[in-house]
C-alpha positions as CSV (number, residue, x, y, z in Angstrom):
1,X,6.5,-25.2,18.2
2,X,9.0,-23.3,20.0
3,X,8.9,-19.8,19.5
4,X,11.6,-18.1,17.4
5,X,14.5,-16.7,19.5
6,X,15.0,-12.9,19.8
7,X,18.3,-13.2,19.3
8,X,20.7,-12.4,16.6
9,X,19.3,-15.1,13.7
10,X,23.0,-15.6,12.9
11,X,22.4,-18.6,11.0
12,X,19.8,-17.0,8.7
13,X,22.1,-14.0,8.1
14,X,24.6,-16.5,6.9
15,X,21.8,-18.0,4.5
16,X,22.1,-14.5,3.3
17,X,25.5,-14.2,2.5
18,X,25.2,-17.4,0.8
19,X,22.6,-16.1,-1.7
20,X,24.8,-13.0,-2.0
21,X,27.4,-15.0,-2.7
22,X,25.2,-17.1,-5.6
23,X,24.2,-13.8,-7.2
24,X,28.0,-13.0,-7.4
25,X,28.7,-15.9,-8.8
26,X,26.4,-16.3,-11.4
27,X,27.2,-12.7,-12.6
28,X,30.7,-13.5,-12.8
29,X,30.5,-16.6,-14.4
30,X,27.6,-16.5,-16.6
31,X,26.0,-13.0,-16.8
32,X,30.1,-11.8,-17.6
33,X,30.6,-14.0,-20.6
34,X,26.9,-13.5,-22.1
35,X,27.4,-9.4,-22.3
36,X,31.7,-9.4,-22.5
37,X,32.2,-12.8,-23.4
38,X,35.0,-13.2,-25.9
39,X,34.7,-16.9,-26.7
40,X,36.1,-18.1,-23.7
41,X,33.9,-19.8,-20.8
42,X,34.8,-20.4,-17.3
43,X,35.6,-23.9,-15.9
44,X,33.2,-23.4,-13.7
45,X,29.7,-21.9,-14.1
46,X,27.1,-20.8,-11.7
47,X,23.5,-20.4,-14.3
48,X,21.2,-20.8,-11.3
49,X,22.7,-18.6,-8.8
50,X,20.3,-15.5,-9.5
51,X,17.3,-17.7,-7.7
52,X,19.7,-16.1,-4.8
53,X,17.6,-13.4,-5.4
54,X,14.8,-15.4,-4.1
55,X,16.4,-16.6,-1.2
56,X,16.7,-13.0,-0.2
57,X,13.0,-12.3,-0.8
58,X,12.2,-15.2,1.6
59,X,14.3,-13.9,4.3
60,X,13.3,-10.4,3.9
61,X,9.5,-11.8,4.3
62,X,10.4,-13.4,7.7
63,X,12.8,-10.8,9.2
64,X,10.6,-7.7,8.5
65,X,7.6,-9.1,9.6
66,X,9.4,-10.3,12.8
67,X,10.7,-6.5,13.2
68,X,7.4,-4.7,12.9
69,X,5.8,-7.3,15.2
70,X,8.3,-6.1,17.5
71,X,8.5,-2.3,16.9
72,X,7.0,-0.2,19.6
73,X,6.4,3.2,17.4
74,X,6.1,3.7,13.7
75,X,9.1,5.9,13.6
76,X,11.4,2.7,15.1
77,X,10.9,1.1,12.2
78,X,11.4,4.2,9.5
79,X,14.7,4.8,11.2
80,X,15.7,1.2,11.4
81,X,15.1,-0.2,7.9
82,X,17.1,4.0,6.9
83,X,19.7,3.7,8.5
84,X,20.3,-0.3,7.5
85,X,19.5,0.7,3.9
86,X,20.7,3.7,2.9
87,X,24.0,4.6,4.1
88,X,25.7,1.6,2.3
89,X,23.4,2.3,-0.6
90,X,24.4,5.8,-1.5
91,X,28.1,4.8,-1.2
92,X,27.5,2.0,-3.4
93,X,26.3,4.5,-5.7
94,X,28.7,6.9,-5.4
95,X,31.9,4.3,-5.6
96,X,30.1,1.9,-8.4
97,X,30.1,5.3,-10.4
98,X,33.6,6.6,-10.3
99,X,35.4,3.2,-10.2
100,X,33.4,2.1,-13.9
101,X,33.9,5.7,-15.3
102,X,37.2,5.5,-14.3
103,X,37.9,1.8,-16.1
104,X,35.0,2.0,-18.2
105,X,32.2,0.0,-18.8
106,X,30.4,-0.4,-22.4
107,X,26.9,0.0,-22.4
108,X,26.7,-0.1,-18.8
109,X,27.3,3.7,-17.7
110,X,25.2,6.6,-16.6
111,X,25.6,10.2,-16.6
112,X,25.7,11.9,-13.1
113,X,22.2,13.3,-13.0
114,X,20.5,9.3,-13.4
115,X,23.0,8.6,-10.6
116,X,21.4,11.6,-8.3
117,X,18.2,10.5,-9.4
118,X,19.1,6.7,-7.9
119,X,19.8,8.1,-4.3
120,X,15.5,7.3,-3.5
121,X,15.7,3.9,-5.3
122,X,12.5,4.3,-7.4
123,X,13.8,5.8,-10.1
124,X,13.0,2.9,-12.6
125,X,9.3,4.0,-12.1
126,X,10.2,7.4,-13.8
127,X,12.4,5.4,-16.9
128,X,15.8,6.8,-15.3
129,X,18.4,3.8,-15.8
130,X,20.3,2.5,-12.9
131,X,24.0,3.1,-11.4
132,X,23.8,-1.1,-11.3
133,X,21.7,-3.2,-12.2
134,X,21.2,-5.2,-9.3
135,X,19.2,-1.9,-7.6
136,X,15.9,-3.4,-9.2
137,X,15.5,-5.5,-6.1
138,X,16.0,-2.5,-3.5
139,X,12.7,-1.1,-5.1
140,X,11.3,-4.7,-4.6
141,X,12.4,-4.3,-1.1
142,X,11.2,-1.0,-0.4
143,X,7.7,-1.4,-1.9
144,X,7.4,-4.5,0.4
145,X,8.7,-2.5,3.7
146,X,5.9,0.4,2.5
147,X,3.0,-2.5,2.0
148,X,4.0,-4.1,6.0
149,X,4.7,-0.5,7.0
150,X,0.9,0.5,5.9
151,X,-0.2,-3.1,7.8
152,X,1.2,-2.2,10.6
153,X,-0.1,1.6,10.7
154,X,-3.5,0.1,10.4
155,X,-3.0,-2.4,13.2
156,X,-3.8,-5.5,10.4
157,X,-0.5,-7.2,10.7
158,X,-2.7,-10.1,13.0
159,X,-4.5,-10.4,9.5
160,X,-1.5,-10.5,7.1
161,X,-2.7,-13.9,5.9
162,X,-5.4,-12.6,4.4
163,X,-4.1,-9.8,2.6
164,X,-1.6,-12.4,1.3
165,X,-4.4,-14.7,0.2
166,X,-5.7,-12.0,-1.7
167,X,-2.5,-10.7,-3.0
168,X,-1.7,-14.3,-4.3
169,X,-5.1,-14.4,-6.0
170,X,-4.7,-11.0,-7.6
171,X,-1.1,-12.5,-9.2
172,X,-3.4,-15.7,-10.0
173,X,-5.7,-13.1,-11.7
174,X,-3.0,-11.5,-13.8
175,X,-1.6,-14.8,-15.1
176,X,-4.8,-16.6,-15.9
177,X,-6.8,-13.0,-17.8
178,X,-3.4,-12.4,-19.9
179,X,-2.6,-15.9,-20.8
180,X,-6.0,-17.5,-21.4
181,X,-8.0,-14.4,-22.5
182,X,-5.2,-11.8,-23.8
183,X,-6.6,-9.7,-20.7
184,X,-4.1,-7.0,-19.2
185,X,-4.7,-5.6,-16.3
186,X,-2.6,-2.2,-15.2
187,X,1.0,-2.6,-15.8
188,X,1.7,0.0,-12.6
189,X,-0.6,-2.3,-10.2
190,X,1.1,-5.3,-10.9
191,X,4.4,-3.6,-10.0
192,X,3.5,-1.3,-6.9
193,X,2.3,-4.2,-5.6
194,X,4.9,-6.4,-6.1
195,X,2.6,-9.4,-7.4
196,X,5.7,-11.4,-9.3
197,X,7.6,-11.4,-5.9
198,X,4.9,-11.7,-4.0
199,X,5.0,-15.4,-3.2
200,X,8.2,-15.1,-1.9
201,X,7.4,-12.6,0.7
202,X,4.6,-14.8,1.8
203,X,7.2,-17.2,2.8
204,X,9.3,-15.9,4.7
205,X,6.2,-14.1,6.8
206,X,4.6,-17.7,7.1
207,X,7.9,-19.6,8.4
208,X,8.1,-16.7,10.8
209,X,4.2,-16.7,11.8
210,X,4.8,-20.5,12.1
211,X,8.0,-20.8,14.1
212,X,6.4,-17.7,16.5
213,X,2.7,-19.0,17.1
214,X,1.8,-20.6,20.0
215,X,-1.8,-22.6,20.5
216,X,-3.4,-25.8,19.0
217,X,-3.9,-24.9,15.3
218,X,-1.4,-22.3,15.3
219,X,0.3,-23.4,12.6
220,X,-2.4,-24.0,9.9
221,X,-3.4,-20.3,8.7
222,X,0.4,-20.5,8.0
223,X,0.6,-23.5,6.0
224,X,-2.3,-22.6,4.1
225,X,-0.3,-19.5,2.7
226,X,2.8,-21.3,1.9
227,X,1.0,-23.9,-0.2
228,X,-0.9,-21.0,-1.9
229,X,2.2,-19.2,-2.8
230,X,3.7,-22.2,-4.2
231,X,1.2,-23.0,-6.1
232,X,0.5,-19.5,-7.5
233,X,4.8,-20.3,-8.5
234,X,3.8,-23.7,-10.2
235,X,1.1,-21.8,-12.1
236,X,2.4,-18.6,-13.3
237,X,6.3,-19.9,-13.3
238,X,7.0,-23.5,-13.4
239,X,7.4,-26.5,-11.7
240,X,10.9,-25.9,-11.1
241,X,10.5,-23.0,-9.1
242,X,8.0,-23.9,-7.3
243,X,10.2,-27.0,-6.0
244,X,12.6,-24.6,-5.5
245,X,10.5,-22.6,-3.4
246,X,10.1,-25.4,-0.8
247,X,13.9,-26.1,-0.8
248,X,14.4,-22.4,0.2
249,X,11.7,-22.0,2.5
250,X,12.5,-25.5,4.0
251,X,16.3,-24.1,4.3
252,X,15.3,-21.1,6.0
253,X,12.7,-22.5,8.3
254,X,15.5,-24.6,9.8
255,X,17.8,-22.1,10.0
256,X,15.8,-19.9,11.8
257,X,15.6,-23.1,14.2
258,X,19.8,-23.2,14.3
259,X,19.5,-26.7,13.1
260,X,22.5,-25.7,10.2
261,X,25.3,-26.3,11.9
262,X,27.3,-25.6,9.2
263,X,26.0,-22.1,8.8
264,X,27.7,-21.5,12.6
265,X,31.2,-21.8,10.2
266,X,32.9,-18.3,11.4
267,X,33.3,-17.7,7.1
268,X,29.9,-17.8,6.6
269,X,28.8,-16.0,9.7
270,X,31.2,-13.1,8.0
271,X,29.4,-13.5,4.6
272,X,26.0,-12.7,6.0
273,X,27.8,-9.4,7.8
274,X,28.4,-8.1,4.3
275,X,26.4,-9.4,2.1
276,X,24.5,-6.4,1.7
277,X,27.4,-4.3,0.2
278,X,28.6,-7.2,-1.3
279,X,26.0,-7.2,-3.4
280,X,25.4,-3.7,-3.9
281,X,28.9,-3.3,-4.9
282,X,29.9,-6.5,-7.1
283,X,28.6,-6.1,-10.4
284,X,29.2,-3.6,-12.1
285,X,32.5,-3.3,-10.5
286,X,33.2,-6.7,-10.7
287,X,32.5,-6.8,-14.7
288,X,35.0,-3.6,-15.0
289,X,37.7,-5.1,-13.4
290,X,37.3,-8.6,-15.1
291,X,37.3,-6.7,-18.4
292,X,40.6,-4.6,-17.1
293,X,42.4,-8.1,-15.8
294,X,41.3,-9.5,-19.5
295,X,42.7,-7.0,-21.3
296,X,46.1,-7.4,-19.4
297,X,46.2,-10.6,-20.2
298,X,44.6,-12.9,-17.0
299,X,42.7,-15.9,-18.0
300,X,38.7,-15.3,-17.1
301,X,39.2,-18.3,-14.6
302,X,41.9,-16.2,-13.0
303,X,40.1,-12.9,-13.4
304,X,36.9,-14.0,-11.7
305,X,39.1,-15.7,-9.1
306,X,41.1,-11.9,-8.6
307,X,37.9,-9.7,-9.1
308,X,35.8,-11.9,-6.3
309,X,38.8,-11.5,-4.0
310,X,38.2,-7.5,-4.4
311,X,34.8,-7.7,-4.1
312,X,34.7,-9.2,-1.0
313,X,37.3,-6.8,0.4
314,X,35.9,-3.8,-1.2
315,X,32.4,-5.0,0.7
316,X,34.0,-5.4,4.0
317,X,35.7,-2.3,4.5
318,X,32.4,-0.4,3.4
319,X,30.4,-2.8,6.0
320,X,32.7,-2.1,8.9
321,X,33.8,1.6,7.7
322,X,30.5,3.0,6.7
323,X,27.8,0.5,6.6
324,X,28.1,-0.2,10.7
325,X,29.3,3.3,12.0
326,X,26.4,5.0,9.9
327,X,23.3,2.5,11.2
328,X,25.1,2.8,14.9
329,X,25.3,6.6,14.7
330,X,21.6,7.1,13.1
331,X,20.1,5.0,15.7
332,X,21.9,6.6,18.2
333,X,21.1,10.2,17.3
334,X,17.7,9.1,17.1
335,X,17.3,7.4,21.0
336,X,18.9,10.2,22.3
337,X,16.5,12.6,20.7
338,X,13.8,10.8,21.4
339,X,15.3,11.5,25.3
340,X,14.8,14.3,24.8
341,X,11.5,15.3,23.3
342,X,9.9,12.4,26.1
């Protein structure tokens, strides 16, 4: 197979905006009227869009595995995934808090010590409750960055299939000793190493490891790692995601290919640029404002239609007037100091 090109995946970013955009959707239109809901339903609902979550975890598989196989020194790779995640994180934090104290929130609001105490994204682990709710997945992310991080210290990322192989058996582990022998192992285990997600990681690292090898053969450690990881998902979830697993995976194998070319479509392209204050930003927000344009007297069709609209506005200015200029900056600072101390 041809190996992946080092340029700009742009088709794969917009695969990424389109799961951002899934996740918005099905918090507007489904997640809004189960915690707010007044009676009234939406024309048009989006129950599944949260497996957008899983899309992300695929593509997060494949794109930091292809970044560490191409980082020169450990520090490269610190100040690359920093300054992409944290800059637009801590504004997210900062706006998501004043704009839903401001219009208010029920049930949904934290004082401003919990909202310090997000600014590392592991607080869950020590029971403080999150700015939004949609920060669960940045600890996902970050314990999986750690885990490749500590591969790639160790000089193992050439035998990443086996550690997934055993990861995938350890998740087998915990579903077969707790549902066929009332067995549980450690809670904390389960979560540090992100066993529940951890199928999907193994993905996005095999369609990369498969796209990138060269040689007779090349492709078969990888294939053997997707069909375990979606058969771990048919065993301790369900059919349905399992199936849904090799939709997503197949989706982003070819995009990584630039076979979509509807994902070229310039609208799309610009969803994958902002997807990641997009969805650090919509929900919370997003259900104060819908509640606001309720209580004026908008229709929820309308209101979701209005509060979307915002959202997406409210993501692009923070992508192009913090998000970008921070990462830019931050890497700068860093090449030119690393100038200097060379």
């Amino acid at each position: 197979m041809s190996s992946v090109s080092s340029n700009r995946l742009v088709q794969v970013d917009a695969l990424r905006g389109l799961a951002a955009l899934a996740v918005v959707l099905f918090h507007y239109t489904t997640r809004f009227t189960e915690l707010f809901g007044t009676g009234s339903l939406p024309s048009i609902a989006f129950p599944d869009g949260h497996y957008g979550v899983n899309l992300f975890f695929i593509i997060s598989g494949f794109v930091i595995f292809m970044t560490l196989e191409k980082t020169a020194k450990p520090m490269d790779f610190v100040v690359s995934r920093f300054s992409r995640l944290f800059p637009a994180y801590w504004v997210a934090i900062a706006l998501t808090f004043l704009i839903c104290h401001l219009l208010g929130l029920p049930g949904k609001l934290v004082g401003v010590g919990a909202a310090f105490a997000n600014m590392l994204m592991l607080h869950s682990f020590f029971g403080v409750p999150s700015v939004d709710g949609v920060y669960w997945t940045l600890e996902v992310e970050l314990l999986f960055y750690c885990g490749m991080f500590a591969l790639y210290q160790l000089k193992a990322l050439g035998r990443v299939h086996y550690v997934l192989s055993g990861l995938l058996l350890f998740r087998l582990s915990y579903f077969i000793l707790e549902r066929y022998f009332a067995i549980d192992l450690p809670w904390i285990v389960f979560r540090l190493l992100i066993l529940k997600f951890i199928p999907w990681f193994a993905l996005g690292i095999s369609i990369y490891l498969a796209l990138h090898r060269q040689g007779a053969g090349a492709w078969k450690l990888p294939a053997q790692t997707s069909l375990m990881a979606i058969a771990t998902l048919f065993f301790c979830d369900s059919a349905f995601v399992a199936a849904l697993a090799i939709v997503l995976s197949a989706a982003v194998f070819f995009a990584a290919q630039n076979r979509f070319a509807l994902l070229r479509f310039a609208p799309l392209v610009w969803l994958g640029t902002i997807s990641y204050p997009l969805y650090l930003l919509h929900e919370n927000i997003g259900w104060a404002v819908m509640l606001q344009l309720q209580k004026i007297g908008f229709s929820l069709d309308v209101a979701i239609g209005l509060t979307l609209c915002a959202s997406l506005l409210l993501a692009a200015a923070v992508t192009y007037w913090i998000e970008q200029p921070a990462m830019r900056w931050i890497r700068s600072r860093y090449k030119n100091r690393a100038k200097v101390l060379a």
